[in-house]
C-alpha positions in Angstrom: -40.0 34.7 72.8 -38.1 33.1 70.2 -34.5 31.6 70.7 -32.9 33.4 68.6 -34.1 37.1 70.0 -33.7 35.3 73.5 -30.0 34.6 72.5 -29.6 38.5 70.7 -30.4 39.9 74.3 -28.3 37.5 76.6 -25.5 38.3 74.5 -25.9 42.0 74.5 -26.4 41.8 78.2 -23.6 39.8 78.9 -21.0 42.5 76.8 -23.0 45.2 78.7 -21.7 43.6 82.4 -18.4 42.3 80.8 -17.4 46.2 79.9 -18.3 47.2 83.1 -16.5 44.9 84.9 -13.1 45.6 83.4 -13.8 49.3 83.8 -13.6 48.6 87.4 -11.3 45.6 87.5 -8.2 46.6 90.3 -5.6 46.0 87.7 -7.7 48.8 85.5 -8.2 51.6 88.1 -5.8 51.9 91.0 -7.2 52.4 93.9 -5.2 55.6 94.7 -7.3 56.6 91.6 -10.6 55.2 92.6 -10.1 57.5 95.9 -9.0 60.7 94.6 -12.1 60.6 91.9 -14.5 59.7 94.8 -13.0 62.9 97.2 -12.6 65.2 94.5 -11.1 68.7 96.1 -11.8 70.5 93.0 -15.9 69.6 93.0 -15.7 70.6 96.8 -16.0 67.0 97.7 -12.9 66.4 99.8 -13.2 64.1 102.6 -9.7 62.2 104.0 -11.5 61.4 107.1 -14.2 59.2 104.7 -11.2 58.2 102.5 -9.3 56.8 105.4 -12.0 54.8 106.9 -13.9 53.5 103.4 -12.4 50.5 101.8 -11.6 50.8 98.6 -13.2 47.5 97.3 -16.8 48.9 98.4 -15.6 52.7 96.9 -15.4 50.2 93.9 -18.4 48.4 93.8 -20.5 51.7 94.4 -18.9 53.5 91.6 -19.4 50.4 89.5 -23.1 50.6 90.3 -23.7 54.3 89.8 -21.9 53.5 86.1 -24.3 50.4 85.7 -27.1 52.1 86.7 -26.1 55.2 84.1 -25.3 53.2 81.2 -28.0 50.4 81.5 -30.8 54.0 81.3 -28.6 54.9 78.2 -28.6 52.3 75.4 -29.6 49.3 77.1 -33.1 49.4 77.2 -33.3 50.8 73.8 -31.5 48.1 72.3 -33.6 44.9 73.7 -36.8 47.1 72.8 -36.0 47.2 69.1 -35.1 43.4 69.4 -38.4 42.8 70.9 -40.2 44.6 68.4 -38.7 43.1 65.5 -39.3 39.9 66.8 -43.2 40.8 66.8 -45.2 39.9 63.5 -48.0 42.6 64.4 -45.0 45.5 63.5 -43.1 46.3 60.6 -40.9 49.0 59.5 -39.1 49.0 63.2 -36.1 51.6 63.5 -34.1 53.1 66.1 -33.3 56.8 66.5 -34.9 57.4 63.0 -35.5 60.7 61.6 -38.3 61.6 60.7 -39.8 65.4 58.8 -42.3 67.1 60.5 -44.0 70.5 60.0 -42.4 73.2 61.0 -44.4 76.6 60.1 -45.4 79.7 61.7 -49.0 78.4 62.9 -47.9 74.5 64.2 -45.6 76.3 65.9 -47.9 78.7 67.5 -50.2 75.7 67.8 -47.4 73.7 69.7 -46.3 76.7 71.7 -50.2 77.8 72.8 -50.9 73.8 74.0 -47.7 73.5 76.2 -48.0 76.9 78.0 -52.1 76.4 78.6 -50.8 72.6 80.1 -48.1 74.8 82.4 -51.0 77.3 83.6 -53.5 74.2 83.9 -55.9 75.8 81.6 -55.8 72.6 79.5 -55.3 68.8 80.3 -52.5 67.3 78.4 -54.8 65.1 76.6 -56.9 64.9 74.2 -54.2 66.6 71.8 -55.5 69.9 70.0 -56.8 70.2 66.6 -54.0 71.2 64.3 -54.6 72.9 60.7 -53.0 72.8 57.7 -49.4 74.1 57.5 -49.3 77.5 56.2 -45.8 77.4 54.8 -43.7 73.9 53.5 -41.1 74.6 56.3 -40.2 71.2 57.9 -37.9 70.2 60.9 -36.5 66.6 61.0 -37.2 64.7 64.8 -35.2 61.7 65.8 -37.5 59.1 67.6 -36.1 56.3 70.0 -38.2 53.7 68.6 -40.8 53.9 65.9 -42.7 51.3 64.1 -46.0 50.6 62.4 -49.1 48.2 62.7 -49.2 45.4 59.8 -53.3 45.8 59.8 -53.9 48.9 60.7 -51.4 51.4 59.3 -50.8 53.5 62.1 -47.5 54.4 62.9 -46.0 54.3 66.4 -43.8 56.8 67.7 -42.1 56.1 71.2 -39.7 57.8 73.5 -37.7 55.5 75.7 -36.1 57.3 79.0 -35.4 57.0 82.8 -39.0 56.9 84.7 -38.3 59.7 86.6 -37.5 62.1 83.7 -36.8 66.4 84.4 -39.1 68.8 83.5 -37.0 69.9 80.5 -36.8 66.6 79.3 -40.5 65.6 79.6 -41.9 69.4 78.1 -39.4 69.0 75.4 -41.1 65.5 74.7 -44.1 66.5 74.6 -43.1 68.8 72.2 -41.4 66.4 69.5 -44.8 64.2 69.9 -47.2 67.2 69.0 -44.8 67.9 65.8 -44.8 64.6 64.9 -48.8 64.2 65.8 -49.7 67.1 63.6 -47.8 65.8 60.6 -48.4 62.4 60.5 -52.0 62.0 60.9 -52.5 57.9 61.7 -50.0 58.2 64.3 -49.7 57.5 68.1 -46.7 58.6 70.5 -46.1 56.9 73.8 -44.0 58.1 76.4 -42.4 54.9 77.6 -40.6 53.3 80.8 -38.4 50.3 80.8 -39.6 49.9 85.3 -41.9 51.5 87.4 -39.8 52.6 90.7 -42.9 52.8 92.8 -43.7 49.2 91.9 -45.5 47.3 89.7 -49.3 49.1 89.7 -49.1 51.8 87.1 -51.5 53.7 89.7 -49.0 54.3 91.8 -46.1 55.9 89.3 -46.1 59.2 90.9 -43.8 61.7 89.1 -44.9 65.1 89.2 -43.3 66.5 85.7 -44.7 62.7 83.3 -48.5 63.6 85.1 -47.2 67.1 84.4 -47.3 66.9 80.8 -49.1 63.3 80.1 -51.9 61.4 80.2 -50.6 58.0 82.5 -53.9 56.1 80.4 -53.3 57.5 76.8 -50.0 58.7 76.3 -47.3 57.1 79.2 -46.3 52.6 78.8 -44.5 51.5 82.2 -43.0 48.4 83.0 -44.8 45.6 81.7 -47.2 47.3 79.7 -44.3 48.6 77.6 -42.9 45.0 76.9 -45.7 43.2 76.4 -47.3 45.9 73.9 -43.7 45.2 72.1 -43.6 41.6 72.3 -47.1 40.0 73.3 -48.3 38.9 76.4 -45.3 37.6 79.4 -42.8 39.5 77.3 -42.4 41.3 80.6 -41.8 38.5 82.8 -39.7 36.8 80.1 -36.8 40.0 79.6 -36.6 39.8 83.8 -35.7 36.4 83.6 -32.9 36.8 80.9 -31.2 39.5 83.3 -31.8 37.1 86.3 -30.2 34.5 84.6 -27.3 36.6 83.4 -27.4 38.2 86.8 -26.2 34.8 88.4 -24.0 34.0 85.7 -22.0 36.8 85.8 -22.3 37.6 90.3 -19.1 35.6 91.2 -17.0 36.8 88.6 -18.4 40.6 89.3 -17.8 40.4 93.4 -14.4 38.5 92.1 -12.8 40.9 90.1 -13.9 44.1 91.7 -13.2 43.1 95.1 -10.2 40.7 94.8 -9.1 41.8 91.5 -8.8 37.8 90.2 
């Protein structure tokens, strides 16, 4: 990884924790605060005997890690992946939440519509995709992609969805569905569903979600973990990205446990 794209992402990373940090900083959210969000009454979540006993500097660090863990699914990984790819000579053309046309007309739609419901009864494995005919009418919908770029040699054109490895049915169905639009339009095109971590480890046979196997091919269609990064960047892209969060990680611990706890 070049130092300059090594740089872009420690950066990034280190404005990513520094926001956080002064969410939660003592002198930012009082503590009375910190408490009455945590026991809310009006979500049914009222506790005083929990609020009397919990200190308030580990009600703090707890909410600060369920925002970390939220915002770093959001943007994060989307933002270093771009980097990554840009940084690799084998892609060009490499955009972020792009919009792209795709047909829309009566028959792709039945087409799209036949292919997820045969997938829900199990009449049909999710791969290989079906064979999709010409549109019968110019209708066209436009589809935003997370990441999309295309090989230098070959042409084809990569469309990838970046999300949270353990993604709802909704979510993963209505996925699906953007990727068979997009397949049946642009014709040297291939679509990963992609996933910054594996949380059952780091054996892709062991990713286990029931909605992903639901509606994917884990071989052909799904990139987890290090797969993902190193198709992006090359080979020990993977191992290279954990040990720019290590390292910021450590930079930034004391002033993290500091702030939050002691408010200094």
């Amino acid at each position: 990884m070049r130092k300059q794209v090594r740089k872009s992402i420690e950066t990034y990373l280190d404005g990513f924790l520094q926001g956080l940090i002064n969410k939660y900083d003592p002198k930012v959210i009082k503590d009375e605060i910190l408490k009455n969000a945590a026991f809310d009454e009006k979500k049914g979540e009222y506790k005083p005997f929990h609020a009397a006993l919990i200190p308030t500097e580990l009600l703090r660090i707890q909410s600060f890690f369920r925002s970390f863990s939220t915002s770093l699914g959001q943007g994060v990984f989307e933002y270093i992946a771009k980097i990554v790819a840009e940084s690799n000579n084998r892609w060009i053309e490499v955009k972020s939440n792009h919009k792209f046309s795709a047909y829309a007309s009566p028959n792709i739609q039945s087409m799209v519509d036949t292919f997820i419901e045969e997938i829900l009864n199990k009449k049909v494995d999710p791969y290989p995709y079906p064979s999709f005919s010409k549109p019968s009418t110019k209708d066209t919908k436009d589809i935003v992609v997370d990441l999309s770029f295309k090989d230098k040699e070959t042409g084809v054109i990569y469309f990838i969805e970046i999300k949270s490895p353990k993604p709802n049915k909704d979510q993963t169905r209505q996925t699906k569905e953007k990727f068979l639009f997009l397949l049946a339009t642009h014709k040297n095109s291939k679509v990963y569903y992609a996933f910054p971590y594996n949380p059952y480890g780091e054996r892709k046979e062991n990713y286990k979600w029931s909605f992903t196997k639901m509606f994917f091919n884990l071989d052909k269609e799904v990139l987890i973990g290090k797969e993902f990064w190193d198709f992006l960047g090359g080979e020990g892209t993977y191992e290279e990205i954990l040990e720019i969060f290590r390292e910021i990680g450590k930079r930034k611990g004391k002033e993290i446990t500091r702030r939050l706890i002691k408010g200094m």
